[in-house]
C-alpha positions as CSV (number, residue, x, y, z in Angstrom):
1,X,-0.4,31.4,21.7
2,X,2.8,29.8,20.6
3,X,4.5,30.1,17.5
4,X,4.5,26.5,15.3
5,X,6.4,25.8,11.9
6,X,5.6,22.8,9.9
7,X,7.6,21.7,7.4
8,X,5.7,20.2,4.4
9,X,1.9,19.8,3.6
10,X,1.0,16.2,3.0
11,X,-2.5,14.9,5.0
12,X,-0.5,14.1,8.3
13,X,1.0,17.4,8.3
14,X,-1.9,19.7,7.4
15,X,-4.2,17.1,9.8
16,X,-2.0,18.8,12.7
17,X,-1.9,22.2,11.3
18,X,-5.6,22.6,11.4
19,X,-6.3,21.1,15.1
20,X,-3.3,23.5,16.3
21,X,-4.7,26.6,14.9
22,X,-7.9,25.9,16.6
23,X,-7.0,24.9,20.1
24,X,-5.0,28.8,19.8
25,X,-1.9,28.3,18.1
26,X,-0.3,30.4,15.4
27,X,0.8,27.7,12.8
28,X,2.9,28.3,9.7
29,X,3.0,25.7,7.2
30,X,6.3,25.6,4.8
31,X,6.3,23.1,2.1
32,X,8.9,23.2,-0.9
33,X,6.5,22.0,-3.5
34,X,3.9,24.3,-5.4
35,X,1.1,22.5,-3.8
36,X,-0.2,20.8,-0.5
37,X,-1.1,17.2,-0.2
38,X,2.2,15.2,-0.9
39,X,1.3,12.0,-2.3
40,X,-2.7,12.9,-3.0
41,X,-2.2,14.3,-6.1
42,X,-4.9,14.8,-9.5
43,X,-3.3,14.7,-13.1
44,X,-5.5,16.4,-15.4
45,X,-5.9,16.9,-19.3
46,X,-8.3,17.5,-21.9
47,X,-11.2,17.4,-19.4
48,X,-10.1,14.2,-17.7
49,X,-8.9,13.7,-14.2
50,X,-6.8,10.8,-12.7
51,X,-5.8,10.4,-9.1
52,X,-2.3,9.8,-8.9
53,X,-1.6,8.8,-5.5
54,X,-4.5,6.8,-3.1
55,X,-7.9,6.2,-4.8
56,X,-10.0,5.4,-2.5
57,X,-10.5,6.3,1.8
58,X,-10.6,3.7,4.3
59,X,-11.8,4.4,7.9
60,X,-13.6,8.0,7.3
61,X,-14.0,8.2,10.2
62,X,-10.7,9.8,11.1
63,X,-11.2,12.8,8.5
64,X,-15.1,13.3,9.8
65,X,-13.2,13.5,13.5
66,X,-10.8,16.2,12.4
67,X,-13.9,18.4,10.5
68,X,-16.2,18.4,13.3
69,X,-13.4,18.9,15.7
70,X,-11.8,21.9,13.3
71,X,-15.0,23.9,12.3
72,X,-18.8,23.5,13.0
73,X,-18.9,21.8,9.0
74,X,-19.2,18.0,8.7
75,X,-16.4,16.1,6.5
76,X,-20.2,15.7,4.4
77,X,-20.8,19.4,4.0
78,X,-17.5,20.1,1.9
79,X,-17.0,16.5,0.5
80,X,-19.3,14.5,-1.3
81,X,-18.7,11.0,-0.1
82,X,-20.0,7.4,-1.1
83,X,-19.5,4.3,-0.7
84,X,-18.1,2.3,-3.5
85,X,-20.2,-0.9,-3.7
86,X,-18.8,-3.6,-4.8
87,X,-15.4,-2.7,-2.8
88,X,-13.4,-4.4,-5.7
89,X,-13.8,-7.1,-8.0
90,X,-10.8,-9.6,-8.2
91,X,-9.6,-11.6,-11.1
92,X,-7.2,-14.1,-10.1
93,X,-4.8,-15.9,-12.7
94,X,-6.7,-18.9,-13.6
95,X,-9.6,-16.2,-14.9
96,X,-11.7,-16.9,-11.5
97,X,-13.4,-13.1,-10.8
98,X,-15.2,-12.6,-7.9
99,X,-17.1,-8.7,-6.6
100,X,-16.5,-8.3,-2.7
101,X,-19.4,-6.2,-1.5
102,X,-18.4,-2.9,0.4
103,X,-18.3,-4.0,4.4
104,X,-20.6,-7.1,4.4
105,X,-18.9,-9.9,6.1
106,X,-21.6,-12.0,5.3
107,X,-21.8,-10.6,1.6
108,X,-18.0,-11.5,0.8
109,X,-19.0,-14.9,2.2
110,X,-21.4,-15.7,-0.4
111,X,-19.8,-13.8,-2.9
112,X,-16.5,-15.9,-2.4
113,X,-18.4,-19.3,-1.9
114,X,-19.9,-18.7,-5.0
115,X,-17.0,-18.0,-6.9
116,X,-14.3,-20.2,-5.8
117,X,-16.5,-22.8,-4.3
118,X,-18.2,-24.0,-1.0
119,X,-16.1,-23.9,1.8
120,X,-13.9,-20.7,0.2
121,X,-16.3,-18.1,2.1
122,X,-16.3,-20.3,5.8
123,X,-12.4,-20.2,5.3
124,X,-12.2,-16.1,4.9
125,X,-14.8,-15.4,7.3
126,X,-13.0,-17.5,10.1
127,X,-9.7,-15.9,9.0
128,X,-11.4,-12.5,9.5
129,X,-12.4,-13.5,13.0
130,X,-8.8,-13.7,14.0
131,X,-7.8,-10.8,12.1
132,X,-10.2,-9.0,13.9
133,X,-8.5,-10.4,17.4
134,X,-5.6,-8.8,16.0
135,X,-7.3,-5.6,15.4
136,X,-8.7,-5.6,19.1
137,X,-5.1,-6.1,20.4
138,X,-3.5,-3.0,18.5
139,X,-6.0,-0.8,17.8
140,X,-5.6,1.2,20.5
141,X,-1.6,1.1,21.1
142,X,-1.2,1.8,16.9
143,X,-3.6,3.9,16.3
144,X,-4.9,6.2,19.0
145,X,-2.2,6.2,21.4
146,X,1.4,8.0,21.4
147,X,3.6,5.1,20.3
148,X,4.8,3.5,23.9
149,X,8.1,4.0,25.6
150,X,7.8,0.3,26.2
151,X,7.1,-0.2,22.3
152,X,9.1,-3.4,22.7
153,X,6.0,-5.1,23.9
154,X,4.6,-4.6,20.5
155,X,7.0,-6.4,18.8
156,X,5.2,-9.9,19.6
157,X,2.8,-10.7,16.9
158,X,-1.1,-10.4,17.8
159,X,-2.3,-12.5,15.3
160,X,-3.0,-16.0,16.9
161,X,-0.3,-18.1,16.5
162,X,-1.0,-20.7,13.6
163,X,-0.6,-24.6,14.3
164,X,2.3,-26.9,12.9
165,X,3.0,-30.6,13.8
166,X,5.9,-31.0,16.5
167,X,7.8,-34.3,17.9
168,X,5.0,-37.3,17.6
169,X,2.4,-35.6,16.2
170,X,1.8,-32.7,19.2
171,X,0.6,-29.2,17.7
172,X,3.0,-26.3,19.0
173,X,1.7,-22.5,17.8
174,X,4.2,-20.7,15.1
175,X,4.3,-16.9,17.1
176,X,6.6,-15.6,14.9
177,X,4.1,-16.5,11.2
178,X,4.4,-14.3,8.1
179,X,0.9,-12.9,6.3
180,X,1.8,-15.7,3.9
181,X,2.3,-18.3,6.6
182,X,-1.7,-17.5,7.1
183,X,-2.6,-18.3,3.8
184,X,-1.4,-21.3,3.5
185,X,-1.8,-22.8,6.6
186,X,-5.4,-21.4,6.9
187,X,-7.0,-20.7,3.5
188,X,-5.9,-23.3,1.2
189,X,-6.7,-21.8,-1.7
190,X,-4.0,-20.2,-4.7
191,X,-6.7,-17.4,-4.8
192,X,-7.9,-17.1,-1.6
193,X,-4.0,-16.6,-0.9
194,X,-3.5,-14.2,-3.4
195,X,-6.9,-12.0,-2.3
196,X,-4.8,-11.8,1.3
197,X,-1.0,-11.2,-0.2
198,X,-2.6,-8.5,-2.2
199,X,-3.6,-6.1,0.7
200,X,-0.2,-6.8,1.9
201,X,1.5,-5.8,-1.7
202,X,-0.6,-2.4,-2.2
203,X,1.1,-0.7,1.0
204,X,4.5,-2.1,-0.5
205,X,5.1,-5.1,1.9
206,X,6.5,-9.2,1.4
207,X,3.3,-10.8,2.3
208,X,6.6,-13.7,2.7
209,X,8.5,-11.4,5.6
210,X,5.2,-9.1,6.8
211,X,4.2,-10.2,10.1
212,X,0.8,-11.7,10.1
213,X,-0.6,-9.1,12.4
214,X,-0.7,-7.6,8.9
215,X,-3.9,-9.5,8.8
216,X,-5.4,-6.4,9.8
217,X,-5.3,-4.4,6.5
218,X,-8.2,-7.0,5.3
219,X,-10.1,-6.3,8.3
220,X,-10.4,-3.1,8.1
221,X,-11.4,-2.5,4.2
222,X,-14.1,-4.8,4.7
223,X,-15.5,-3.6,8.6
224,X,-15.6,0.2,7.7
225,X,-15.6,0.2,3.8
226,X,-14.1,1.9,0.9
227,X,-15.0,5.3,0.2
228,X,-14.4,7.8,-2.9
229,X,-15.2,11.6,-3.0
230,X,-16.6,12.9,-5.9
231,X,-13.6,14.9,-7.9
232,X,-11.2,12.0,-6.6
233,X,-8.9,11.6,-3.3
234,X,-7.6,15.4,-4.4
235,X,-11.1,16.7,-3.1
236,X,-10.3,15.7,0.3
237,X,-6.9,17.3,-0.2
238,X,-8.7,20.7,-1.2
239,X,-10.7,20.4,1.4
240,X,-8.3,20.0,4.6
241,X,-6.7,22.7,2.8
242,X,-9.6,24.9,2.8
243,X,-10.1,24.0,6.0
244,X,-6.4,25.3,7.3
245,X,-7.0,28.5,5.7
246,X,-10.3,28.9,7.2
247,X,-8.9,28.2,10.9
248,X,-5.7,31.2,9.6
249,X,-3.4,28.2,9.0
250,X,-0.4,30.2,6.9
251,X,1.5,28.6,4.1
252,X,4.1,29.4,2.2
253,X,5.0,26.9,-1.0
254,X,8.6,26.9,-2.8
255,X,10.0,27.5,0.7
256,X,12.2,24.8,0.8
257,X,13.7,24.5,4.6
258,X,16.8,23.2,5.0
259,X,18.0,23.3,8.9
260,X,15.7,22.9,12.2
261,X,17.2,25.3,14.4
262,X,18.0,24.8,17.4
263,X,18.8,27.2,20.7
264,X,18.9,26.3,24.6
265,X,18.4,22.7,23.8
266,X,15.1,22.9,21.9
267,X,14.2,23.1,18.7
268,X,13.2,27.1,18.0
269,X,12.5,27.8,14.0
270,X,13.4,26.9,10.6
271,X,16.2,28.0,8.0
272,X,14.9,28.9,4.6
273,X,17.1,27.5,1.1
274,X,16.4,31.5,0.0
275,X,18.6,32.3,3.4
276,X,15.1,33.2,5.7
277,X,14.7,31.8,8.8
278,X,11.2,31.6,10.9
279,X,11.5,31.6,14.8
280,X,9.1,29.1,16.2
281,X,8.4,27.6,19.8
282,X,7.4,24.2,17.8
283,X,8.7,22.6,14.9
284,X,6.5,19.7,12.7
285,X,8.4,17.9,10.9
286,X,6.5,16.3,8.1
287,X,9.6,14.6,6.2
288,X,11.0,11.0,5.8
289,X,13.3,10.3,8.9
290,X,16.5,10.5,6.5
291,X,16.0,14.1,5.3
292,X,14.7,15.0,8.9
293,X,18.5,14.3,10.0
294,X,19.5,15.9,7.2
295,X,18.0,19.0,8.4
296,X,19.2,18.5,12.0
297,X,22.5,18.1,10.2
298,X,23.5,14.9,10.7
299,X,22.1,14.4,14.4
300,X,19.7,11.7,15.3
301,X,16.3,12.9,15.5
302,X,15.3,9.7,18.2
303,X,17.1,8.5,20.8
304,X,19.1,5.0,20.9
305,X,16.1,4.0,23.2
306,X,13.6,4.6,20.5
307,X,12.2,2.5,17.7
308,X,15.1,3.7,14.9
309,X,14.1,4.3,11.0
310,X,15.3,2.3,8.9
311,X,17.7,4.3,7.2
312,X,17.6,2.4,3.8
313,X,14.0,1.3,4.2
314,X,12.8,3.8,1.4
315,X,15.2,2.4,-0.7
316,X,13.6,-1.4,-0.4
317,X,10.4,-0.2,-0.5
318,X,8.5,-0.4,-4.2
319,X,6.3,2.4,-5.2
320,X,3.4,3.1,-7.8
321,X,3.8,2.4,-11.6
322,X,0.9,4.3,-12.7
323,X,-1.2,4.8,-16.2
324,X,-3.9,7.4,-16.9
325,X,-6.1,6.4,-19.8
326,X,-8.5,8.6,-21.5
327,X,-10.9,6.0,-23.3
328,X,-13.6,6.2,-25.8
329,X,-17.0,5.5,-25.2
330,X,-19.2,5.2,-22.3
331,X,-18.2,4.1,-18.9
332,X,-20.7,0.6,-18.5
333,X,-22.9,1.2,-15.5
334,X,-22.4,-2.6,-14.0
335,X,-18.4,-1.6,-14.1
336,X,-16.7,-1.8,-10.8
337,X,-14.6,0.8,-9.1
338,X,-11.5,-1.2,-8.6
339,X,-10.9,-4.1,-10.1
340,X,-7.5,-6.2,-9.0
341,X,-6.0,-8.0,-11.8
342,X,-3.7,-10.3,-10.0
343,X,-0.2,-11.4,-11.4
344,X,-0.2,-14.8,-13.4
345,X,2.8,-16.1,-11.4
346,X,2.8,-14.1,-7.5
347,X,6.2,-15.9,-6.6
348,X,8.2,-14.4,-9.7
349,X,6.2,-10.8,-9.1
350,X,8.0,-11.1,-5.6
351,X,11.0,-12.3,-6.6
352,X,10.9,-9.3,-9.0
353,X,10.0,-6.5,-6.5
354,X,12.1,-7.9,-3.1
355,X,14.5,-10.3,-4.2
356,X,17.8,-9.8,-4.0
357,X,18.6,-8.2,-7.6
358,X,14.8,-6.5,-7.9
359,X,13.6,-5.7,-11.4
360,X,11.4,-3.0,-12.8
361,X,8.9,-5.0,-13.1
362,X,7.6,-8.6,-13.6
363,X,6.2,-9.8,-17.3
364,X,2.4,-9.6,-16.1
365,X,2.2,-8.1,-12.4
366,X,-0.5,-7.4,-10.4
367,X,-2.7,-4.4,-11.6
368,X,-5.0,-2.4,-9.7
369,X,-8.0,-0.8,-12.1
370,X,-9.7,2.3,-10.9
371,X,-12.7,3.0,-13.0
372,X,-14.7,5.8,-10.9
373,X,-18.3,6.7,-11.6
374,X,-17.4,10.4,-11.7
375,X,-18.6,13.1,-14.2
376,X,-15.8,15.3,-12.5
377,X,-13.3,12.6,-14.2
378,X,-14.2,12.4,-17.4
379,X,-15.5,15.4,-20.3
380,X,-18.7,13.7,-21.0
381,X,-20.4,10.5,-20.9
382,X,-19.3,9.3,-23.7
383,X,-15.9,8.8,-22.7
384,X,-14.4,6.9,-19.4
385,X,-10.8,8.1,-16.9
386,X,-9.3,4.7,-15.9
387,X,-6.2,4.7,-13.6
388,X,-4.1,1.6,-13.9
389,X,-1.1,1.2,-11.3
390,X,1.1,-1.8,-10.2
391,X,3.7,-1.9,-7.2
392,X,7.6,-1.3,-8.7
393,X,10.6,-2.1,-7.4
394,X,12.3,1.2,-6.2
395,X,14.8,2.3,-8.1
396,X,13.7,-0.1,-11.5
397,X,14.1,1.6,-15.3
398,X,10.6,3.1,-14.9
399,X,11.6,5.8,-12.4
400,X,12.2,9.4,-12.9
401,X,14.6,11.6,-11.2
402,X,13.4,12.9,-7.7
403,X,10.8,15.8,-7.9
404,X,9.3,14.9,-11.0
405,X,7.0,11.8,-9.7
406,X,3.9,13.8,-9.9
407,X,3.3,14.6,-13.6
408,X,3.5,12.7,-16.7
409,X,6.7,12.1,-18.7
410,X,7.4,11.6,-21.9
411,X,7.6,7.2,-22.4
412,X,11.4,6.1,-22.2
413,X,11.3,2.5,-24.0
414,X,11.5,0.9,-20.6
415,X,8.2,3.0,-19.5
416,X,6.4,2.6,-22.8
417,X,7.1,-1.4,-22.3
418,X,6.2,-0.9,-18.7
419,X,3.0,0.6,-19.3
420,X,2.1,-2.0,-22.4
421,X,2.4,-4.8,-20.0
422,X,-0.2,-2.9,-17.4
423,X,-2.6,-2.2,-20.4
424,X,-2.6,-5.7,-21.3
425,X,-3.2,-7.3,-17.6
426,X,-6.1,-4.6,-17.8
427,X,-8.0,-5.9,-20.6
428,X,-8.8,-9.0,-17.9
429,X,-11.0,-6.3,-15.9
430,X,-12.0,-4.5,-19.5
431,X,-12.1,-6.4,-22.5
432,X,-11.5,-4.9,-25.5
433,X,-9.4,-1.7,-23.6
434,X,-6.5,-1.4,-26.4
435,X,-9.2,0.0,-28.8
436,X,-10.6,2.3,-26.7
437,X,-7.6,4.3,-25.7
438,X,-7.9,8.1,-27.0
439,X,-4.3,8.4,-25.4
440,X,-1.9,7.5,-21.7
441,X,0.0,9.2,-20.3
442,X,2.7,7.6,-17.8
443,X,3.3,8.7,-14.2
444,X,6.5,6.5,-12.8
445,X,7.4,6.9,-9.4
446,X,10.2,9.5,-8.4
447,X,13.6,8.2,-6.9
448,X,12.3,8.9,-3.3
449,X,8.6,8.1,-3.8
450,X,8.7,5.0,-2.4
451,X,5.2,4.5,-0.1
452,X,5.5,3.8,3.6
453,X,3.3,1.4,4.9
454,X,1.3,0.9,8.5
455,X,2.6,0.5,11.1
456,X,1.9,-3.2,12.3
457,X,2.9,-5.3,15.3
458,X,5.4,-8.4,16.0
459,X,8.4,-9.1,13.9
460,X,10.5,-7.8,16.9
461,X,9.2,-4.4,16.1
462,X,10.4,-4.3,12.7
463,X,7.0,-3.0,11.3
464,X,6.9,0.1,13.8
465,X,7.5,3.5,12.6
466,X,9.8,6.2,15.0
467,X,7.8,7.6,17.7
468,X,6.3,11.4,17.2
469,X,8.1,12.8,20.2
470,X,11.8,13.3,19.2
471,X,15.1,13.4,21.5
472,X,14.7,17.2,20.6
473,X,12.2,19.1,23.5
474,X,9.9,20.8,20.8
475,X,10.2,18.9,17.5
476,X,7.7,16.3,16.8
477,X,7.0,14.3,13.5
478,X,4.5,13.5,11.4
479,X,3.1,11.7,8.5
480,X,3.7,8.2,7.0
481,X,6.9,7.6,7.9
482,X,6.4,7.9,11.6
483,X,3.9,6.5,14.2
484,X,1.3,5.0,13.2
485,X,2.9,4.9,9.3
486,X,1.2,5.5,6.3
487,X,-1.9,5.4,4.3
488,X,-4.6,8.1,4.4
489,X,-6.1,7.5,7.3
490,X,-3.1,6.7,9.0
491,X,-1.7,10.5,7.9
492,X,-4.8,11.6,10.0
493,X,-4.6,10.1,13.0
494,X,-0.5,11.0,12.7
495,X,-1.7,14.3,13.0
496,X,-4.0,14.0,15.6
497,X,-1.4,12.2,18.0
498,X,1.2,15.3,17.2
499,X,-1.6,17.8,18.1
500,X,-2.1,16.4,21.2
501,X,0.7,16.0,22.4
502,X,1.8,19.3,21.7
503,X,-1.6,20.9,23.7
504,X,-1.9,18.0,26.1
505,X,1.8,17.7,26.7
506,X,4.6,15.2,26.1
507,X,2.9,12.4,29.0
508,X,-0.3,12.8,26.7
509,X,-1.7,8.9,26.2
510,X,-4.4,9.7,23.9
511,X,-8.4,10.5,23.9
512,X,-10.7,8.3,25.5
């Protein structure tokens, strides 16, 4: 039985705690918050709850793979999951709405043809049919597998290389195409472009710089589905938590640690800010790359033949503007989950959020809507929750000081403008919304909040996230800002790659 200290309790990092307690080992979880789940958190008031971080779960199959592998309970047995059908409805600027049903290809056909015109749905489908070519090329290498020692391989784009005209006429492929190379090139459309650019925006990325391997994130919402536990993403928090402490998974929150330490070579515990320490043969570190040196004071925790963080990456990266509303009345029953309200000018929202000077935000940016169909949201039926959120530019007016992203705050004028300008983009998904507001409350992004996306291929490698091996025998990484990056199901399957390699052994290539 060997002695493991994890350092923090997001998803990735509580993913690993659990399988390591149950192939034998004695795991101590320390996390400098009051609570587990990093960014899955739940704001509640007055009998209303809000999910503050992801709404919705993508691939579930990676969470029912760590229950039935952690316990004898399905991820069904503690977590009441649906599917969320349509997946989202989208409004585009020129007032064009269109409801994708939940993982039929042939649905979003009809549904777009319909919508936008004939031709729209021929032009998605075939575009999923070399996303999914994409998919089939990475799946294995970004998601299942240890990232490579020979990453460099990944850093040539799977997507299939678009067409442009060469010397007299000839076609030559374009390898090196951006997400929104592909939709122009390939769907024509302003809207069917926007539908694309906006998977690319909600994990934080330049559909205009994102490799077009990024192609992908489409793919996958629409082949396995969106999904929404009952209680809100939080329940799956409580849950994996539950689960740690079922399999003798020790934690310890408000225990800050602020030095992996280090003897013959290897990392071997964890210095306390109250001046403990916790001896350990195995250190997970579930921290940002930046404060992961920091605790190595000052030394590199990957090696110069390594993919290398970025170390200013969080610092371009935009994070979540977010709105809880409490409304009056009934939520309607024909409502949809999630609508996408999408900007009325997309080249001045990314001018906004990655130019060169970025702003807070633009004057009417693209809005995501959450409107679940939860009695656990909401004090009654006659009122509604509804969660409004729109990608900032990090560091804009809106954000608060680091530590404090998880709560409400009281509405600074740039905020209160902020949030005015999400409410009224919302009233596109429900009219009338100003009226019904019993009150908001704002939850701006903290300094450091910024929200890694996947990891994705080409770009020269770019896109990868730092392997979970380190230079350091016996400290290994986890979470969103490592391989395979973030999102929620991304967090799992970090966790799965850092538990086997720590049973199976550093030459570990993944399950079959």
């Amino acid at each position: 039985m060997a002695r493991i200290a994890v350092i923090g309790a997001g998803m990735g990092a509580m993913a690993a705690a659990a399988r390591l307690a149950v192939a034998g080992h004695r795991v101590a979880v320390y996390e400098r918050e009051a609570t587990y789940g990093g960014a899955v958190r739940r704001f509640e008031r007055a009998g209303f709850g809000f999910d503050t971080g992801p709404g919705l779960l993508h691939l579930p199959a990676v969470y029912r793979d760590l229950f039935v592998k952690t316990g004898r309970e399905p991820l069904e047995s503690v977590v009441e999951l649906s599917q969320v059908d349509p997946a989202a409805r989208h409004v585009f600027a020129d007032g064009t709405a269109v409801s994708l049903p939940n993982a039929s290809r042939a649905g979003v056909l009809a549904a777009l043809d319909g919508a936008l015109g004939a031709g729209a749905g021929e032009r998605w489908s075939a575009f999923l049919g070399r996303a999914r070519d994409a998919w089939d090329r990475t799946r294995r290498p970004l998601l299942e597998e240890p990232l490579w020692p020979d990453w460099q391989v990944l850093g040539r784009n799977p997507y299939p290389a678009l067409p442009k005209r060469g010397l007299f006429g000839r076609r030559k492929p374009v390898p090196d195409a951006s997400l929104a190379d592909v939709a122009a090139h390939e769907l024509k459309d302003p809207r069917l472009a926007a539908l694309l650019e906006s998977y690319a925006l909600a994990y934080g990325f330049d559909p205009r710089s994102v490799p077009a391997s990024a192609a992908i994130l489409p793919y996958m919402e629409q082949t396995f589905g969106s999904w929404y536990p009952r209680g809100g993403i939080r329940a799956l928090a409580d849950a994996l938590y539950e689960r740690c402490l079922a399999r003798k998974v020790e934690f310890t929150f408000g225990a800050e640690v602020t030095r992996v330490i280090e003897a013959d070579g290897r990392a071997a515990g964890v210095e306390l800010r109250d001046g403990g320490s916790a001896e350990a043969d195995t250190v997970v570190a579930g921290v940002a790359p930046q404060r992961l040196t920091a605790l190595l004071k000052g030394a590199e925790p990957w090696g110069s033949d390594d993919v290398r963080p970025d170390a200013d990456a969080h610092r371009r990266t935009p994070g979540r503007f977010t709105v809880a509303l409490a409304l009056r009345g009934p939520r309607p029953a024909d409502a949809a989950h999630r609508t996408v309200v999408h900007a009325a000018d997309r080249a001045a929202e990314l001018g906004t959020l990655f130019g060169p000077a970025p702003g807070a935000l633009c004057e009417r940016p693209t809005v995501t809507v959450l409107r679940p169909d939860d009695p656990a949201s909401r004090p009654d039926d006659g009122h509604e929750a509804v969660t409004l959120s729109a990608a900032i530019a990090p560091y804009g007016e809106p954000a608060v000081p680091t530590g404090e992203g998880s709560g409400p705050t009281e509405e600074t004028a740039a905020q209160a403008a902020a949030a005015d300008r999400l409410v009224a983009a919302a009233e596109a998904a429900i009219p009338g919304l100003r009226e019904r507001v019993l009150w908001r409350a704002v939850l701006p992004p903290a300094e450091d909040a910024a929200i890694p996306g996947p990891a994705l291929a080409g770009a020269g490698g770019r896109f990868l996230r730092p392997g979970n091996r380190t230079r350091i025998p016996g400290l290994y990484a986890v979470g969103g800002w490592t391989h395979p990056g973030g999102g929620l199901a991304h967090a799992g399957m970090s966790g799965a790659l850092v538990a086997g390699l720590i049973v199976n052994g550093d030459d570990w290539r993944g399950s079959e």
